[in-house]
N, C-alpha and C positions, 0 to 999 in steps of 0.2 A: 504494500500500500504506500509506504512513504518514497520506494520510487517510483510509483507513478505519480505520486501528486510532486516528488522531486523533477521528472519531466517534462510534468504538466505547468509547472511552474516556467523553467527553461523554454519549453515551447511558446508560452505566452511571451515570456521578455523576448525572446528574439521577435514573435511577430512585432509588436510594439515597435519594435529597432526599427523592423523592415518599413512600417506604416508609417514612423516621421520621416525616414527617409524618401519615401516617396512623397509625403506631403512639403518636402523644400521644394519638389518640380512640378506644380500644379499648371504650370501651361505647359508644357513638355509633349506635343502631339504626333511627333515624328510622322507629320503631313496625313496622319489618319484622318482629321476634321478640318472644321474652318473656325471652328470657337475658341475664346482665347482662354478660357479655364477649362482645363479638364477631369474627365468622372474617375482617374485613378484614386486620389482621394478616398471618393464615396465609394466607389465598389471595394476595393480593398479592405476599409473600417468595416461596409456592411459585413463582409465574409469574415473578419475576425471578432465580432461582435455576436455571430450567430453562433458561432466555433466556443466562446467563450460561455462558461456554463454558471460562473460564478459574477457576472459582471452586474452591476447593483445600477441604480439612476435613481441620485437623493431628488427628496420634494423638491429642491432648490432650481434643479432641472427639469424636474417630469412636468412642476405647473406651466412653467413656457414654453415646454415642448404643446402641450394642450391649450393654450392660450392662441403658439402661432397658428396652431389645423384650424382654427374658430377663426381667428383673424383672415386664414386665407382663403375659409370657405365663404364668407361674407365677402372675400376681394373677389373672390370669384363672380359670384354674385352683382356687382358692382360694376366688371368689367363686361358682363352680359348687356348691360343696360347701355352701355358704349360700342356693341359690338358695331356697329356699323362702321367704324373705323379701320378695322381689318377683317377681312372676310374669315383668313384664318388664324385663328385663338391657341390653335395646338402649340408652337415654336414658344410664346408668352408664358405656359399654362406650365410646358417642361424645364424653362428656364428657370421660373420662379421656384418651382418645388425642388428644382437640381440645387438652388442657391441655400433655402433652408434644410435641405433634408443635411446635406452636405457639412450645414454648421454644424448642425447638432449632433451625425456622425462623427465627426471629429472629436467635439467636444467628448460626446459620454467615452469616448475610448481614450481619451485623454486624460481624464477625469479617472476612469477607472483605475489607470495605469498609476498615474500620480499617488492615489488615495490607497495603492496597497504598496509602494513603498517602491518605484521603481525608479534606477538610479539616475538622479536630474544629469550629472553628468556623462551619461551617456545622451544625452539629448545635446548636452553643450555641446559636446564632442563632433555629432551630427552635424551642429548648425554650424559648427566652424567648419568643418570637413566642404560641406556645399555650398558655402559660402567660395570660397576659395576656387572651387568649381564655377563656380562664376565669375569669377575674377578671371580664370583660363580663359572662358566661351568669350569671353567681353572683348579680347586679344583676338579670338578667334576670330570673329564678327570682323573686327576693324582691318584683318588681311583678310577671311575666305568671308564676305556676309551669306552664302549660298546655304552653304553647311550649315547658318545658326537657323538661317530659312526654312531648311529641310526640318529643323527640331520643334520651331516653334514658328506661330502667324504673327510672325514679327512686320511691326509697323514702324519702328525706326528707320531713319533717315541720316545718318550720319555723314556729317559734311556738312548740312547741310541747316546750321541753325541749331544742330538739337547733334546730345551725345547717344552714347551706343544702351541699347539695352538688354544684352546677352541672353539668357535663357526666357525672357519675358516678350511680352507684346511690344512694352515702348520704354523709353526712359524710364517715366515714371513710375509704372510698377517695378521696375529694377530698383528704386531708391526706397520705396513703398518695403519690397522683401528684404532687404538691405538695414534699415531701420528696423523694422519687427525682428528681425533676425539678433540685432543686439540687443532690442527689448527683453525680447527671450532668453537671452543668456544672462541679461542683469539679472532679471526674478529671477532663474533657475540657479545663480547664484546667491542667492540668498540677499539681492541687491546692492552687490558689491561688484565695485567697477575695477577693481586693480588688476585681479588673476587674469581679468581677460582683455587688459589693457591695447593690446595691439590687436586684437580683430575690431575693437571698435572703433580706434584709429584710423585702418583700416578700410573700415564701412565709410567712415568719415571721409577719406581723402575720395575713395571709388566715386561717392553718391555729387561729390561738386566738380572734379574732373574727369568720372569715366562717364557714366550719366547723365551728369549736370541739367538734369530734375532743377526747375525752378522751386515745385511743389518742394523736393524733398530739400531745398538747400534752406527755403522758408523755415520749417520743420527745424530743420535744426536751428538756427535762429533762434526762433521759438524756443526750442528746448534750452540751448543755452543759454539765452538770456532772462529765462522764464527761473532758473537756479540759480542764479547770480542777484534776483530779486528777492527768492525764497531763500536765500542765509542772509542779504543783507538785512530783509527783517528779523533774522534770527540774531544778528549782531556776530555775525560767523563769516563775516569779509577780511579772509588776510592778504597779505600783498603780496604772497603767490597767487591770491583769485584775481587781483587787480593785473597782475601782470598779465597773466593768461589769456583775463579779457582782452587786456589792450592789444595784443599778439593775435586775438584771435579775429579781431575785429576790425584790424587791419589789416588781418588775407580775407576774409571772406568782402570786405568793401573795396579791398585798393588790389590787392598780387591775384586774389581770381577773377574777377574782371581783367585785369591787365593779361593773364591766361588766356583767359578764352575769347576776347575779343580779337587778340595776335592768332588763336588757331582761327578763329572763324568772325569774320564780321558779319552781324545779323545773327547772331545768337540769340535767342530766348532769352535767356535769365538774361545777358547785357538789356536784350531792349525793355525788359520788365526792371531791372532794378534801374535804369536810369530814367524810364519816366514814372517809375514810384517815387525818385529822387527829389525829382522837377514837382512832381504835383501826387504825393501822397496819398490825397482824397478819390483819386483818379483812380487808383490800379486793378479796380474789375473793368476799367475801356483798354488796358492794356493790348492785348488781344484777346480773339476767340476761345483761347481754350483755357484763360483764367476766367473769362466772362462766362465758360459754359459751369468752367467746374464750381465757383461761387455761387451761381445762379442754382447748378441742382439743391445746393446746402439752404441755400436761405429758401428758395421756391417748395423743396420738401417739406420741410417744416413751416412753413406759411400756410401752404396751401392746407397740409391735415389738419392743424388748429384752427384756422377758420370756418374749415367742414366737422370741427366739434369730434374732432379724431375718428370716424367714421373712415375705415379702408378705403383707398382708393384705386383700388383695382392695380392688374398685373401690364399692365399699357405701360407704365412710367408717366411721365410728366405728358404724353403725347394727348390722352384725353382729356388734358386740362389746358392746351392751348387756345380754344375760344373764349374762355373765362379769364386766364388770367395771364395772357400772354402780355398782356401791356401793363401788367401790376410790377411798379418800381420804375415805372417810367417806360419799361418796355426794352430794359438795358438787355433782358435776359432773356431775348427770345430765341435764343441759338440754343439755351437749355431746354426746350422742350422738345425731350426725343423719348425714344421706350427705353432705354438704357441707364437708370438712375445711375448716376458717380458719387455716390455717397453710403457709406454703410449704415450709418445712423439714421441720416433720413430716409434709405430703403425701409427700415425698420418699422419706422413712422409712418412715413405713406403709406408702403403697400400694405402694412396691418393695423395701422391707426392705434387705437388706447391697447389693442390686446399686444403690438407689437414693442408700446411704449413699457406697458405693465412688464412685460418679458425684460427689458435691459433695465427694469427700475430693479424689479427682485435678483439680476445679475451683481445690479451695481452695490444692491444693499450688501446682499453676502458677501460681498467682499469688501467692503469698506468695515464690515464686522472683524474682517481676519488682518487689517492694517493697523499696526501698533508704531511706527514710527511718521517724521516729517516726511522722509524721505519716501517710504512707501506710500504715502498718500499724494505728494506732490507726481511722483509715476503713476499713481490710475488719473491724475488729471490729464496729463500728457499723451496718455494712451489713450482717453477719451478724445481730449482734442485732435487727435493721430486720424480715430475711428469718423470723425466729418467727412474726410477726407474721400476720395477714389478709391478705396477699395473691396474687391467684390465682399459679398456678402460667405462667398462657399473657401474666399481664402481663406487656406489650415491655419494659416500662424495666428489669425486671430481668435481662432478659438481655441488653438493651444494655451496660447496666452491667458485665454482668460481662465482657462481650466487650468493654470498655474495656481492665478489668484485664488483663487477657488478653494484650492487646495490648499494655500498656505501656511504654515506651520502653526499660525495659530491659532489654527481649528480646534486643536488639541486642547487649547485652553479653557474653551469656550465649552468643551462637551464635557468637562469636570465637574 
């Protein structure tokens, strides 16, 4: 008996190994399809999920597992009253359900893995291993682009304005996995940045010179300056942080710019940070694809609170262009497409109060398990992360959050 529960054991942790491995190459299609996420993810969690005989799914989970099938039988609902819009509903009906089933697979397998004791550092281990892998393919792009072609429905343009985006669709989700990816390894280190001090450096240099993600160079901004505010209230500013800053603040304004304007004139981030420069109030007319991606965040969330959070169907913002295309002045009509770029306000829209209810009881239990500044100033960040473009069925975010979830002091709390 005890070798077989001693195999049984074994068997589980390698598959776990195998599923986050596969969950870093979520766009990885090797030219089978034309979509830019793909179902390795879900199929693989589903098949070790079923395999798995002991695997548990706390209330904390199962109510917003039941909340979103409510939320999306009502979107359903909702988008039938619109159907005149597309004739066919099928492509809408399977995307949606590929997007939550996909979280929530991830999650409970994540979740289970976590909560019986398996080793974070082999997930580090992982995320640096495929990391670095990406840093190869990013090389690879920039002499063969054919081959990253062949891997992935890549939309990058290199040369030409915009940097490379290696195993992903575009820059941006390169900067997007790149960021979660060190997210993940702070919490999985118990929110301690030393040990893993060079892959996040690393990530850092990749995401503003290989990349060069507008979105993700903001982000860090963001991030960094958002910590240099949170100890200066704590009275926790030494003149290593002042230094730092000032070094830091002087390549990301004066030496990367002067970078990437020399490899490329008409670069994104140049012409985004210098007319945010000029006129600060300005930078959703910057161009099209900050005006699309601002526009999903605020038009999501506008649109379902002033429909009193009532779903609003699986269309995306498409069946609310007669109502509300001209609300904001009409800055943001390039945002109304079926394709929300937002995770949060996916959430929102397409499942209105039952999808909000789901990331409140997420956000509560984990705000229950945060005992430091430090870990609570991180689920800020990772909330303000989650606005952003990224799908709703990417792994890292629900690794991530089934990190928090788990976190150690859960223990305390069930004493």
């Amino acid at each position: 008996m005890s070798i077989d529960i001693s195999y049984t054991r074994k068997l589980n942790l390698n598959l776990t190994t195998f599923f986050f491995i596969i969950c870093c190459f979520p766009w990885v299609s090797f030219s089978t399809n034309t979509f830019d996420s793909q179902p390795w993810p879900l199929l693989s969690g589903s098949i070790i999920l079923l395999i798995d005989k002991q695997k548990r799914i706390p209330k904390y989970i199962l109510v917003p597992i039941i909340l979103t099938i409510l939320g999306f039988i009502i979107s359903l609902y909702q988008t039938n009253l619109d159907k005149s819009i597309y004739s066919n509903l099928t492509p809408f009906f399977i995307r949606t359900l590929f997007n939550f089933s996909s979280f929530y697979i991830v999650l409970i397998l994540s979740w289970n893995a976590f909560s019986r004791g398996y080793e974070k550092l082999k997930l580090i281990n992982t995320i640096k291993f495929t990391n670095f892998i990406y840093y190869i393919f990013a090389f690879v792009q920039f002499q063969f682009p054919s081959i990253v072609g062949f891997l992935t429905n890549s939309r990058g343009n290199w040369g030409n304005g915009r940097g490379l985006n290696s195993l992903t669709p575009e820059p941006t989700y390169f900067a997007f996995f790149l960021i979660l990816s060190s997210l993940i390894i702070f919490a999985a280190r118990g929110f301690s940045f030393k040990e893993d001090k060079l892959i996040h450096l690393l990530n850092i240099f990749t995401i503003i010179f290989i990349a060069q993600s507008a979105s993700g160079i903001f982000i860090l901004l963001i991030l960094f300056f958002g910590n240099i505010v949170r100890r200066f209230l704590k009275l926790k500013i030494s003149k290593k942080d002042l230094i730092i800053g000032i070094l830091l603040t002087t390549g990301l304004l004066i030496i990367v710019p002067a970078f990437l304007q020399n490899r490329s004139i008409g670069s994104r981030f140049i012409i985004l940070l210098l007319q945010t420069l000029e006129n600060p109030n300005m930078i959703y007319l910057a161009d099209e694809s900050t005006r699309v991606r601002i526009g999903n965040i605020v038009l999501t969330i506008y649109i379902a609170f002033k429909n009193y959070l009532i779903p609003q169907g699986i269309l995306g913002l498409t069946s609310a262009f007669n109502e509300h295309s001209y609300s904001f002045g009409g800055i943001f009509k390039e945002s109304f497409n079926a394709r929300l770029m937002t995770w949060i306000g996916d959430w929102i829209y397409t499942l209105g109060i039952f999808g909000l209810s789901s990331l409140s009881i997420f956000f509560i239990k984990i705000k229950s398990r945060l005992n430091s500044g430090v870990q609570n100033y991180f689920l800020a960040i990772f909330s303000f992360i989650l606005l952003f473009s990224i799908p709703i069925s990417f792994p890292f975010a629900a690794i991530l959050i089934s990190l928090l979830l788990t976190n150690p002091r859960e223990e305390y709390l069930l004493d």
